[in-house]
C-alpha positions in Angstrom: 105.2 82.0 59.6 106.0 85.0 62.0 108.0 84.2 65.2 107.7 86.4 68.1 108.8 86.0 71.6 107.5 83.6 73.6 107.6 85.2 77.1 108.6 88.1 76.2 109.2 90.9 73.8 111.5 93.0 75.5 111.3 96.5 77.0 114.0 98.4 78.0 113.9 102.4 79.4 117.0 103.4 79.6 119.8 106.1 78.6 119.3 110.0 77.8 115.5 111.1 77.4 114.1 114.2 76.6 111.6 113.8 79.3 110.9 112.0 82.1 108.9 109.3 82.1 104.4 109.7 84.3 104.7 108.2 87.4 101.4 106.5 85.6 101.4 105.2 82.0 97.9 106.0 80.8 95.9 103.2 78.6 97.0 103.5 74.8 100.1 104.6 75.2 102.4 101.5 75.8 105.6 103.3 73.5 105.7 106.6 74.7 109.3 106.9 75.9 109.7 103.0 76.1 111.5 101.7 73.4 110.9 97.5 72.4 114.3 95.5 72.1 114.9 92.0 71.3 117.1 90.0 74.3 120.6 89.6 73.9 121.3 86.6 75.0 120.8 83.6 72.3 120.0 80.2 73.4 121.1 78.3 76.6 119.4 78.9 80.4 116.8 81.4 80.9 117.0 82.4 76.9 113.5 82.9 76.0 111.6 81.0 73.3 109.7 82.4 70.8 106.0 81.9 69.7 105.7 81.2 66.5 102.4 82.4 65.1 100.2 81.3 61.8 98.7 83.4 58.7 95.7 84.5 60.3 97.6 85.1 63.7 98.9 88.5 65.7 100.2 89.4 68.6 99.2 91.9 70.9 101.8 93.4 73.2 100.4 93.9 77.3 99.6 97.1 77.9 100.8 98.8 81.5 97.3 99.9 83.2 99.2 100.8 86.5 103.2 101.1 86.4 104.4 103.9 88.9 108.1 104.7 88.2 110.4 103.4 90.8 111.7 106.3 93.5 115.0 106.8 95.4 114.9 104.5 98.6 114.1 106.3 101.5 117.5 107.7 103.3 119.2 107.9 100.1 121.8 110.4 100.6 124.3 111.0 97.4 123.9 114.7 96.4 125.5 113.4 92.8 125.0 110.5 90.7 125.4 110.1 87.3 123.0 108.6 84.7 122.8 105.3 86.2 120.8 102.1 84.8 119.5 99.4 86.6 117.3 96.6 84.7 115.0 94.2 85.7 113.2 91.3 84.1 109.6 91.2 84.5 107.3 88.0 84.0 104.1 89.1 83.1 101.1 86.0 83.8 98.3 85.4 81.3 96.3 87.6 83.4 98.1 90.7 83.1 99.6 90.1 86.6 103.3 90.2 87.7 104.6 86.7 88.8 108.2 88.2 89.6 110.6 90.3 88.7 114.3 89.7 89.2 117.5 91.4 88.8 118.7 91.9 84.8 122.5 92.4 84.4 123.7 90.1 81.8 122.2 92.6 79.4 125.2 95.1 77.9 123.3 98.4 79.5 122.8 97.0 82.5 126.2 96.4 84.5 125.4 98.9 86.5 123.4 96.8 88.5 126.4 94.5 90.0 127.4 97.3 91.7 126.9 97.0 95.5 126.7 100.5 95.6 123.6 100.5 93.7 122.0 97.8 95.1 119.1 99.8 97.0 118.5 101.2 93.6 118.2 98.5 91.9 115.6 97.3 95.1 113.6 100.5 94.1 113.3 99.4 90.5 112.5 95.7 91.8 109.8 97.0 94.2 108.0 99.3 92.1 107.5 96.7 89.1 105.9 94.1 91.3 103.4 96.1 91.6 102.5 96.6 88.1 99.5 95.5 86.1 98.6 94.5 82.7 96.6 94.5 80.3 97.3 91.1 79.2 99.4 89.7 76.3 97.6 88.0 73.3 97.4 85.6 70.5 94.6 86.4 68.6 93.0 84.3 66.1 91.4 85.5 62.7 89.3 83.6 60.6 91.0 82.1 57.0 91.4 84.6 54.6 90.9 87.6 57.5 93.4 89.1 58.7 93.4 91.5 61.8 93.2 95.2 60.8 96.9 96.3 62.3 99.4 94.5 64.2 98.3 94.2 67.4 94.8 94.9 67.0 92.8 91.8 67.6 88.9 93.8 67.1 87.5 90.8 65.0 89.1 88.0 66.1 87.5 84.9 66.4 89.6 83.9 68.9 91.9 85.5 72.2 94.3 84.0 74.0 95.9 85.4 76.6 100.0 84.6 77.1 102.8 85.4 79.5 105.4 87.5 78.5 109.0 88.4 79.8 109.8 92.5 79.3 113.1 93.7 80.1 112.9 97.1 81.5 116.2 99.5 82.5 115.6 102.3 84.4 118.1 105.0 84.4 118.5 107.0 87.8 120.5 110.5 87.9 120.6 113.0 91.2 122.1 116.1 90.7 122.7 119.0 93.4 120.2 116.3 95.7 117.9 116.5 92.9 116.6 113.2 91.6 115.3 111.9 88.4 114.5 108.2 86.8 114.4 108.3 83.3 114.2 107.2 79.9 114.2 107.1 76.5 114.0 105.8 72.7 117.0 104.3 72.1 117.5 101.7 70.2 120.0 98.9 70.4 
């Protein structure tokens, strides 16, 4: 059996990138400058369990439909800040929808983000993922002795069930000379 996730494989954007990320991600390409990463944190509260899928089981991953990068808050007046990241933890619904989103800073690239000085930065990142959409998660269901035709790809399937997921997102702001930027890249930790 195959174990993935339950609520959430984890996306994180964060650290150096070679370019910055569309204010839109456009359908089909979920992993362009995003980079999958499994959680950190093992067992105890809030740890996420994983669902554990059969033979003739995948899983496809929600697809962002609209996900505007976050902005610098209005008023925000540092000429200079270094790479900085801020994560969030977003809780995708069955339907592609955002239930919430919440503050991430247990994660080891995301201390950042217990910084007071940061806090209206972090509100940015916060505010623009709630507005997100997705197309939604899935468990899709093949019958015996058929498999689906990639991972991920559920065409065929006798059966689709949509699932919540948790993603994990870090979003690295930078101003220089009054200059801002949010990136993020393909690191992979």
């Amino acid at each position: 059996m195959v174990q993935l996730l339950r609520c959430g494989f984890v996306l994180l954007l964060a650290g150096c990138a070679t370019r910055p990320v569309a204010d839109e991600a456009p359908a089909g390409s979920y992993n362009i400058g995003r980079q999958l990463l499994a959680p950190e944190q093992k067992g105890g509260a809030g740890a996420i369990e994983p669902y554990v899928l059969g033979a003739t089981e995948t899983f496809r991953m929600p697809e962002p439909q609209h996900a505007p990068s976050p902005t610098l808050p209005p008023g925000y007046e540092r000429q200079t800040l270094l790479p900085t990241t801020l994560c969030v933890r977003v809780i995708v619904m069955a339907d592609g929808s955002v239930e919430r989103v919440e503050p991430l800073r247990g994660h080891a690239r995301c201390s950042a983000g217990a910084e007071q000085e940061h806090a209206s930065l972090l509100q940015a990142a916060l505010e623009a993922t709630a507005r997100w959409t997705f197309l939604p998660a899935a468990i899709c269901r093949f019958a015996p002795g058929r498999g689906a035709p990639a991972p991920g790809n559920c065409s065929g399937a006798t059966g689709v069930e949509a699932v919540p997921v948790t993603l994990l997102y870090g979003f690295t702001f930078e101003v220089e000379q009054g200059r801002a930027r949010v990136r993020s890249s393909s690191d992979l930790h």
